[in-house]
C-alpha positions as CSV (number, residue, x, y, z in Angstrom):
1,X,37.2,35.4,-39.3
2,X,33.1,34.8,-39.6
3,X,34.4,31.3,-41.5
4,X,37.1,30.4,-38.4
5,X,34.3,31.1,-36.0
6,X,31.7,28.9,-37.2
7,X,34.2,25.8,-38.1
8,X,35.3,26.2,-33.9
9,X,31.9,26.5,-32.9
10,X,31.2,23.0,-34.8
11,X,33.4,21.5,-33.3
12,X,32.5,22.3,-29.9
13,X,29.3,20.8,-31.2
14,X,30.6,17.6,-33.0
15,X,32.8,17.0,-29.5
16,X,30.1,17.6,-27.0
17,X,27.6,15.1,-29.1
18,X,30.5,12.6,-29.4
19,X,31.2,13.0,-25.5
20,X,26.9,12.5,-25.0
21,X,26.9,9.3,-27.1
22,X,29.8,8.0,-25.3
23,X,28.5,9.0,-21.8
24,X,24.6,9.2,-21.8
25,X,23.8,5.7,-23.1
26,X,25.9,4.3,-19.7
27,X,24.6,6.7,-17.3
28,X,21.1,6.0,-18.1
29,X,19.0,5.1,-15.2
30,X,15.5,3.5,-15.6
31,X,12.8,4.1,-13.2
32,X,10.3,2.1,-11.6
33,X,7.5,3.6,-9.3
34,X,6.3,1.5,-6.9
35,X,2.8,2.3,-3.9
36,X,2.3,-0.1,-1.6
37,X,1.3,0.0,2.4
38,X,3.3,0.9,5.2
39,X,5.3,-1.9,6.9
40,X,5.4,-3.9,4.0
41,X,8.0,-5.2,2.6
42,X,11.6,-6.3,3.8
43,X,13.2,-2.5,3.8
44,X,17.0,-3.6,5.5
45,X,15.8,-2.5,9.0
46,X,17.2,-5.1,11.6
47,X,19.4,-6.8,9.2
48,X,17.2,-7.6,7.2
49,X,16.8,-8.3,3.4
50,X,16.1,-5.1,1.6
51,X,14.0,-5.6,-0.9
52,X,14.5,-2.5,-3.0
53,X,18.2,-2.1,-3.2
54,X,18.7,-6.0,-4.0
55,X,16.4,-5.7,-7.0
56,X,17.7,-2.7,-8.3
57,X,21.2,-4.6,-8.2
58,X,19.6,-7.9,-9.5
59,X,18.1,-5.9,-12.6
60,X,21.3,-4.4,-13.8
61,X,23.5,-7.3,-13.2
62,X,20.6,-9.3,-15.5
63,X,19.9,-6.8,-17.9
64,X,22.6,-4.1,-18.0
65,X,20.9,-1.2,-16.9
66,X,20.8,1.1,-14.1
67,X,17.4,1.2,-12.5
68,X,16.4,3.6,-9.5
69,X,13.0,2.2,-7.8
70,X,11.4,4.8,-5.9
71,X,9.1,3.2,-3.2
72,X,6.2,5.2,-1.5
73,X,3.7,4.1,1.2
74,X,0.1,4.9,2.0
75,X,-1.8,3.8,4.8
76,X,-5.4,2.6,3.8
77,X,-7.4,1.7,-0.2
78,X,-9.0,4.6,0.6
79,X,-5.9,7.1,0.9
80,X,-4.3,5.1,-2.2
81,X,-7.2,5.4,-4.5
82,X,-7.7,8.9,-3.8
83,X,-4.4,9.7,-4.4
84,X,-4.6,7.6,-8.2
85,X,-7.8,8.5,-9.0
86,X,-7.2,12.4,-8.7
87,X,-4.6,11.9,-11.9
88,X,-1.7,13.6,-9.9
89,X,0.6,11.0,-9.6
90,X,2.0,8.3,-11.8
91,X,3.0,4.9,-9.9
92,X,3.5,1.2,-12.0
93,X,3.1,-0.8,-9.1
94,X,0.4,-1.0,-6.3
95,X,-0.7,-3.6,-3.9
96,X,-4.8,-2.6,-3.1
97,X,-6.7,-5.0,-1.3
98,X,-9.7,-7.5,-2.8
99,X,-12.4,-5.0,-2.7
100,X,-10.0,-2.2,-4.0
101,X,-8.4,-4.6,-7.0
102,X,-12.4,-5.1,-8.2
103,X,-12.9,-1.4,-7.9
104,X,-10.2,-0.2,-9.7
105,X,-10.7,-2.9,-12.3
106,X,-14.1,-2.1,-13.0
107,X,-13.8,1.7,-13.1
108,X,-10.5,0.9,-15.7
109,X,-8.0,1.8,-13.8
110,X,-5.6,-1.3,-13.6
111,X,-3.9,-2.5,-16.5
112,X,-3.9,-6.4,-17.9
113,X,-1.2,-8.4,-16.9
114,X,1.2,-9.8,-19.2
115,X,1.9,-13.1,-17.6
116,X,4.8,-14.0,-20.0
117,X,6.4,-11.5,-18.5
118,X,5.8,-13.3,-14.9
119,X,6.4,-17.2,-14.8
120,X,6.9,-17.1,-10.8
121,X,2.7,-16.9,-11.1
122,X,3.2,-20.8,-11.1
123,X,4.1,-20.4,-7.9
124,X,0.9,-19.3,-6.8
125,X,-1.3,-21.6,-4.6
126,X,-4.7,-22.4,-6.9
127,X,-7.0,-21.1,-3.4
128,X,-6.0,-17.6,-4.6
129,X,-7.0,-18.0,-8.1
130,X,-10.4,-17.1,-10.0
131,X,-11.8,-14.6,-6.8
132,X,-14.3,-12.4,-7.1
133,X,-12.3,-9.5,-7.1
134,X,-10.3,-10.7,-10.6
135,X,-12.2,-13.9,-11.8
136,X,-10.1,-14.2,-14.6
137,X,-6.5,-13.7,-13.3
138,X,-6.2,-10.6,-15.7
139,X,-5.2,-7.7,-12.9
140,X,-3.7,-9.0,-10.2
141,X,-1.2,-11.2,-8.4
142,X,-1.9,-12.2,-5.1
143,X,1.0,-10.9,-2.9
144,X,-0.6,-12.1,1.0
145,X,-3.3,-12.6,2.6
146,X,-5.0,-12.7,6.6
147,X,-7.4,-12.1,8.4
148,X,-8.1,-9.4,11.1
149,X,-8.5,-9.6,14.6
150,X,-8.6,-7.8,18.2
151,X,-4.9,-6.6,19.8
152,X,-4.6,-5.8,23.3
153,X,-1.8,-5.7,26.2
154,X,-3.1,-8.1,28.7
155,X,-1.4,-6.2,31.8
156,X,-4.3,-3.8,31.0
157,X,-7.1,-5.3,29.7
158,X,-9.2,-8.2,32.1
159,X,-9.5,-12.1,30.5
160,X,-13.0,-12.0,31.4
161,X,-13.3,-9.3,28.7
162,X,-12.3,-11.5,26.0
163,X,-13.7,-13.1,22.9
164,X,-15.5,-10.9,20.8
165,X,-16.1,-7.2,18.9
166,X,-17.5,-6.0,22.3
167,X,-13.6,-5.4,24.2
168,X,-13.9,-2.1,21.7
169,X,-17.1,-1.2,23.3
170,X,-16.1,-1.9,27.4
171,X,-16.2,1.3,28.5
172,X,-13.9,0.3,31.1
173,X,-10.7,1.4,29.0
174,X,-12.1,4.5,27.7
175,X,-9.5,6.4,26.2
176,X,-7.5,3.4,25.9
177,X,-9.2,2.2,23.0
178,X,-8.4,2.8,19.0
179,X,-10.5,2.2,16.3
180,X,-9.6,2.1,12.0
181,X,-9.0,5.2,10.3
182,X,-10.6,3.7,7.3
183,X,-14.7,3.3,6.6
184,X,-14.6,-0.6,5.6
185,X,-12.6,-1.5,8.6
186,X,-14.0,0.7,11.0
187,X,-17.6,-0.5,10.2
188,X,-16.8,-4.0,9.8
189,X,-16.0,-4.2,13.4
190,X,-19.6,-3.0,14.4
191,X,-21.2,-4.8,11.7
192,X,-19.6,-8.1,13.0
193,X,-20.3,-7.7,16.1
194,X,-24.1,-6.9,15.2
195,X,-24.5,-9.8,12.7
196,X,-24.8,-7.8,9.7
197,X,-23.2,-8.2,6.2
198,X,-20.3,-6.1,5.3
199,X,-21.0,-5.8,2.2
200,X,-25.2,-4.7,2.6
201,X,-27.3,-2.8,0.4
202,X,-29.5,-1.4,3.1
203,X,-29.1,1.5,4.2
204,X,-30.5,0.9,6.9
205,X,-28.0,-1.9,8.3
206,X,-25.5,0.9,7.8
207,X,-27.2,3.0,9.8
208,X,-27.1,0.7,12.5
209,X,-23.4,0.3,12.2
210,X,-22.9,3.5,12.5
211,X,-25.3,4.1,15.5
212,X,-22.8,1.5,17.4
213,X,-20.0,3.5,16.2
214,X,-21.5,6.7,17.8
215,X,-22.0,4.7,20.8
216,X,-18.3,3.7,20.9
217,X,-16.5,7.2,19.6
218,X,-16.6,8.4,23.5
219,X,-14.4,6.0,24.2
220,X,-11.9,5.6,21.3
221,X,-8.4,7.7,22.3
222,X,-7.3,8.3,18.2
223,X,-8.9,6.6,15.1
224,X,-5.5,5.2,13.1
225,X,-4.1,3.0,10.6
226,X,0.2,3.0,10.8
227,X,-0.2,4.9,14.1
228,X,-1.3,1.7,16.0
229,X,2.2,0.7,15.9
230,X,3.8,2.7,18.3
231,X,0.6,3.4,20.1
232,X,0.2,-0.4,21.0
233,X,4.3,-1.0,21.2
234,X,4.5,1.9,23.7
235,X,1.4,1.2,25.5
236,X,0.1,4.5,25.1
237,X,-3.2,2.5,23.7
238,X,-4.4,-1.1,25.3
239,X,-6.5,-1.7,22.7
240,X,-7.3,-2.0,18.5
241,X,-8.1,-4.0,16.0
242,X,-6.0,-4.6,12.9
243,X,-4.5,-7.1,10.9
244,X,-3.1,-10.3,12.3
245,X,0.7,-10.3,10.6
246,X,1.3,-6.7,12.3
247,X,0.7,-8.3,15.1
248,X,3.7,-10.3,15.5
249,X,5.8,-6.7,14.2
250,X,4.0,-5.2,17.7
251,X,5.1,-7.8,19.6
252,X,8.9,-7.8,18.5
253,X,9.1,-4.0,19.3
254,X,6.8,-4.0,22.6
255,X,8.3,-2.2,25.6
256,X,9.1,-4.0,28.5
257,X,6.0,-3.3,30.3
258,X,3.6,-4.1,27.5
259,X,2.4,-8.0,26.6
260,X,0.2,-7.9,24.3
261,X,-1.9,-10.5,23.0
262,X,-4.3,-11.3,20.2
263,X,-7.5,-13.4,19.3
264,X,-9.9,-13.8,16.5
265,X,-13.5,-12.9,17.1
266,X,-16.2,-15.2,15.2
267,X,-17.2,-12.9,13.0
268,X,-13.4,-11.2,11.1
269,X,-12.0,-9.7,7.6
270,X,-10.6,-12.1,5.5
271,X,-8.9,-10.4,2.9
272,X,-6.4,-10.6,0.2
273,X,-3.7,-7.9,-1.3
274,X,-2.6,-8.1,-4.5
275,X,0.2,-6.7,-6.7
276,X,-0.8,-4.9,-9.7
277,X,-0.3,-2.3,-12.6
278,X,-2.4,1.0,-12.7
279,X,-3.7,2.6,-15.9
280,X,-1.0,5.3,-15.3
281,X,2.5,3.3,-15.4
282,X,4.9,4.5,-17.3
283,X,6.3,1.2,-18.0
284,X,5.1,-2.0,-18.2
285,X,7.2,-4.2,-18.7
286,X,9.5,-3.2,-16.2
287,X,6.5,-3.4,-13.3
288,X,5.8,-6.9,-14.3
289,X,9.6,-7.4,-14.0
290,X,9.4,-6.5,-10.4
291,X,6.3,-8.4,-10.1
292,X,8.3,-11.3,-10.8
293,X,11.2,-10.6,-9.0
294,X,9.0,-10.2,-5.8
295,X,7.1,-14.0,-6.3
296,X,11.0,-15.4,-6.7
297,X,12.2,-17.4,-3.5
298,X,15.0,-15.1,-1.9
299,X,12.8,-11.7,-1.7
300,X,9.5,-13.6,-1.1
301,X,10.7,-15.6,2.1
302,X,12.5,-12.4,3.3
303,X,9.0,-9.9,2.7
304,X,7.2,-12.8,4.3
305,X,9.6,-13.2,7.5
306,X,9.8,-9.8,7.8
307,X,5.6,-8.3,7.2
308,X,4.7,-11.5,8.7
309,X,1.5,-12.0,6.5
310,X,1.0,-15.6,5.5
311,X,1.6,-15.7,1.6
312,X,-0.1,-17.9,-0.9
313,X,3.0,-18.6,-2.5
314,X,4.4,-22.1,-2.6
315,X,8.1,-21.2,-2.5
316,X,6.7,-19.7,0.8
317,X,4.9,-21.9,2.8
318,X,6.4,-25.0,1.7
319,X,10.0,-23.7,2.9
320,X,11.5,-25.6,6.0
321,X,13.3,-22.6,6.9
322,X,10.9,-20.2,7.0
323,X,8.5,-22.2,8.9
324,X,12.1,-22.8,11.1
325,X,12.4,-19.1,11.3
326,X,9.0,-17.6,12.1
327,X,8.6,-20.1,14.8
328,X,5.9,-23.2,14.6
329,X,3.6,-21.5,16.8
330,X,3.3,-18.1,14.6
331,X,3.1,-20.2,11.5
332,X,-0.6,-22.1,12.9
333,X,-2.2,-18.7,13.6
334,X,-1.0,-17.0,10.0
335,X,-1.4,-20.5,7.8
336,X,-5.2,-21.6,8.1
337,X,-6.2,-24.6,6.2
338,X,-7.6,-23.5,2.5
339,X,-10.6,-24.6,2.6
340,X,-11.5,-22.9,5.6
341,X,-10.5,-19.5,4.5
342,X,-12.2,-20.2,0.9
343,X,-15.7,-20.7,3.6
344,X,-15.1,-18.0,5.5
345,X,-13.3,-15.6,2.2
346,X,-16.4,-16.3,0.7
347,X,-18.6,-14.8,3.6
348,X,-16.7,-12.1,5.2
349,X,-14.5,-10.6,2.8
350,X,-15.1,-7.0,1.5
351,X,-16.7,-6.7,-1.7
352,X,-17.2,-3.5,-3.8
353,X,-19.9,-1.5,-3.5
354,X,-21.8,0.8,-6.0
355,X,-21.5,4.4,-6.4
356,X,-24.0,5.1,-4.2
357,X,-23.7,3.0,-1.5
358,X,-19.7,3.9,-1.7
359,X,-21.4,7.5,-1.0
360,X,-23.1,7.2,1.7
361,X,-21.3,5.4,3.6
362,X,-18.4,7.8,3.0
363,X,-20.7,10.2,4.3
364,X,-21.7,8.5,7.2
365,X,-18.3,7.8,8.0
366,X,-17.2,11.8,8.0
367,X,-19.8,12.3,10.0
368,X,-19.0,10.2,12.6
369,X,-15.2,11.3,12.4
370,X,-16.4,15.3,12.8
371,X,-18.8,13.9,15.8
């Protein structure tokens, strides 16, 4: 009885490990973990191309395998690299900006790139290449770039309070007026407006910054990053600053009594973001995969239609239909010629900062935002 017992019981065991190798190999589902900002990339929305779902088809029809990408957002460096750097999450992709990429680089927590692994780099225009922030080319691929500038809806604000920084500071629209959740940006635009470098190592030109910032913070309705969307969209805010290709998403989803409008001040943030691996991907290979993917023409025209960033990819730029698509007019303010943004990349982009000076202005920063 013991003996007809343990010959049925082994073959429960012999069927269920035949039924595993015949069934677990094809349900197997690869993942890919991918951190990137709010807003951008092509998610579907509005008919558009969805980015996510067309790869994770794309990868299994070219390699046989299932793959399920899950795709987080964050809404500043800051809230990105405190998330990484506290060890409590695991991502393989992220897309930091310039002055983020060097940081993480230099405190070792991006990965090299295999570039075998990503021949669309050739696409890449050579004005994005050798940067500060990854003079080699080792960390990062450059995903897009822009500048920053002053939003406002012009059936609120005067024309004769155009042209610079100071539109944050008219205490005319107080309570109307919103300012970065995020210490680089939110200095920058009292550092340009006084003349100072925004990347300083006195602490005294911060200090100055931040005494402007005081000055403004009776004025400013909500300090926000994502928020500014709706805000601006709804008119529930007349005025912010932020980043020129989320411009032209505001102005596609403004309400009917809203027109808002946008100019560059002299003094701006050129920046660029980048896609690349942290220290704490899980697979490799498969992020530079998806690098790839995204620097190939179908996803990389749709992510640039639909974010509206200008994109130092050839495929890009050099497309008749895109430029046919975004409109002539939206394509001169995004596209800049290269040497002029290498001149003013050079002296207005953020750089790093030390330790220290990371510190205190961190700490000036929290004070102004419990003031």
């Amino acid at each position: 009885m013991k003996k007809l017992i343990v010959l049925v019981l082994a073959a429960l065991l012999l069927l269920g490990s035949l039924a595993c190798l015949a069934g677990c190999g094809s349900s197997k589902t690869l993942t890919l973990n991918v951190y990137n900002w709010g807003e951008y990339i092509a998610d579907g929305s509005e008919d558009s191309f969805d980015t996510i779902k067309e790869f994770e088809k794309w990868y299994q029809a070219t390699y046989g395998e299932k793959i399920k990408v899950n795709y987080d957002t964050y809404a500043s460096n800051e809230d990105m690299y405190a998330k990484l750097s506290a060890g409590a999450v695991s991502y393989d992709v992220i897309v930091p900006s310039d002055y983020m990429v060097a940081r993480m680089r230099e405190e070792g927590m991006l990965l090299k790139i295999d570039f075998s692994n990503i021949p669309n780099y050739s696409y890449i225009e050579d004005t994005f290449k050798g940067l500060y922030y990854d003079p080699e080319d080792a960390y990062s691929v450059p995903y897009t770039y822009g500048v920053t500038g002053v939003i406002y809806n012009a059936n609120v604000v005067d024309e004769a309070d155009l042209g610079g920084w100071e539109l944050l500071w008219n205490d005319k629209y107080a309570g109307d007026i919103l300012q970065y959740n995020n210490s680089r940006d939110g200095f920058a635009t009292a550092q340009y407006m006084l003349g100072l470098s925004v990347n300083s190592t006195d602490k005294a030109d911060w200090d100055a910054a931040y005494a402007k910032l005081k000055e403004q913070a009776p004025l400013v309705k909500s300090y926000v990053m994502d928020e500014i969307f709706n805000m601006m969209e709804s008119g529930e805010a007349s005025i912010g600053s932020y980043y020129a290709g989320d411009y032209f998403t505001m102005i596609d989803a403004q309400a009917d009594n809203v027109d808002l409008q946008f100019y560059y001040p002299e003094r701006c943030n050129y920046f660029v973001d980048a896609m690349c691996i942290p220290s704490c991907c899980q697979n490799k290979e498969l992020a530079e995969i998806f690098i790839n993917y995204m620097l190939s023409e179908e996803p990389a025209i749709a992510n640039a239609e639909y974010i509206y960033y200008a994109s130092p990819n050839s495929v890009v730029y050099n497309s008749e239909t895109y430029v046919d698509d975004i409109g002539e007019d939206v394509y001169d303010i995004l596209y800049m010629d290269s040497e002029h943004f290498k001149e003013n990349y050079s002296e207005y982009a953020f750089r790093n900062m030390s330790p220290e000076m990371l510190d205190y202005v961190n700490t000036l920063w929290e004070n102004l935002k419990v003031g």
